[in-house]
C-alpha positions as CSV (number, residue, x, y, z in Angstrom):
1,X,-14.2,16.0,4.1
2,X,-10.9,14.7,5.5
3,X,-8.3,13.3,3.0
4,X,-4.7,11.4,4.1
5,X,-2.5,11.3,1.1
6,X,0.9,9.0,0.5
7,X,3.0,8.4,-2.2
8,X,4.6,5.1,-2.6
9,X,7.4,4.6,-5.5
10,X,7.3,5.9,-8.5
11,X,4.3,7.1,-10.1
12,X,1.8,6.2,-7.4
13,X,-0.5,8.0,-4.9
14,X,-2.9,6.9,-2.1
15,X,-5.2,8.5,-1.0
16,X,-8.2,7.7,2.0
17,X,-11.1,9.9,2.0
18,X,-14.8,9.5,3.2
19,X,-17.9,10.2,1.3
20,X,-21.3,10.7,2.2
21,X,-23.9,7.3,2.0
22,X,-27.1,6.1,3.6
23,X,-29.2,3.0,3.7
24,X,-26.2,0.5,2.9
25,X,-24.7,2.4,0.3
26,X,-21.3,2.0,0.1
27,X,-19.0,3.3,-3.1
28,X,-17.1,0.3,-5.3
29,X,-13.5,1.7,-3.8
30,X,-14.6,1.2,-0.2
31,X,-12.4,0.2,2.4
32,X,-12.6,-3.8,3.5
33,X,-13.7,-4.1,7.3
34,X,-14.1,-8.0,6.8
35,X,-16.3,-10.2,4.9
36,X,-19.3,-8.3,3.9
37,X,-18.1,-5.1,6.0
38,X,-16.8,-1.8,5.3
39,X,-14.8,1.0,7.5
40,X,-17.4,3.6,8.3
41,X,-18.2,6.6,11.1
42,X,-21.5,8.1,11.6
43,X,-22.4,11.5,13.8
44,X,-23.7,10.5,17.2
45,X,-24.2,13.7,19.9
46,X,-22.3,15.6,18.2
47,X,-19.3,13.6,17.3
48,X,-18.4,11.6,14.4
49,X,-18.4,7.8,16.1
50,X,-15.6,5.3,14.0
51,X,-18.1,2.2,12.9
52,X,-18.7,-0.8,10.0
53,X,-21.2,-0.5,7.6
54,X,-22.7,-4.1,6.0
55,X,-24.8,-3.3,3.0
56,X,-27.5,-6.0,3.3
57,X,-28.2,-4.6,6.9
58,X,-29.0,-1.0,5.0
59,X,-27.6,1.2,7.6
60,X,-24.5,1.6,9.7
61,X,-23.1,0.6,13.3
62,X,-21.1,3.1,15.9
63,X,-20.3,1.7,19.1
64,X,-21.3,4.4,21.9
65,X,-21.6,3.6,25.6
66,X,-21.3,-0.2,25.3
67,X,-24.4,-0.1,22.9
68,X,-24.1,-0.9,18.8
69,X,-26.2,1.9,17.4
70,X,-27.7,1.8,14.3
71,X,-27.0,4.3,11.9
72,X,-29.1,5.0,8.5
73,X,-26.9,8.4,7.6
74,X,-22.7,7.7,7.9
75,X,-19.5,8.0,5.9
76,X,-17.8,5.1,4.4
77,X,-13.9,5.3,4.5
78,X,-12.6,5.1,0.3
79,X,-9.3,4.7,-1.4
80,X,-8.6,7.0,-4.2
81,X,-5.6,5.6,-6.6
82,X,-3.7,7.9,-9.2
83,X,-0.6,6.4,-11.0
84,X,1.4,8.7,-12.6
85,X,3.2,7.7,-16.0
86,X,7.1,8.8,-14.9
């Protein structure tokens, strides 16, 4: 699992991390891709493929040789928040 951290101010950290979901899963902290969409990436020959996930759709989309693939095992892109009392 990747993580990129950042503090901002006084008291707060940011954090972006992925976790594990299939079949339009996607956690309550999930990162906004557009209306009804969320950042996602997906493993596609070998690689992990940047992508969208949409939750009614129940699976993911990588874009791989000018084709949208579907994807029903992929990550989805979450912010973790932690304020600290200074």
């Amino acid at each position: 699992m990747s993580q990129v951290k950042s503090s901002h101010g006084n008291g707060v950290e940011i954090s972006v991390s992925w976790q594990n979901a299939c079949h339009g899963a996607v956690p309550s902290n999930a990162i906004a891709a557009g209306e009804s969409c969320f950042v996602a990436r997906a493993e596609h020959d070998g690689e992990y493929i940047p992508g969208k996930v949409n939750p009614t759709h129940k699976c993911a989309y990588v874009s791989y040789d000018s084709q949208e693939i579907p994807k029903s095992h992929y990550q989805v892109s979450y912010f973790i928040i932690i304020l600290f009392l200074i």
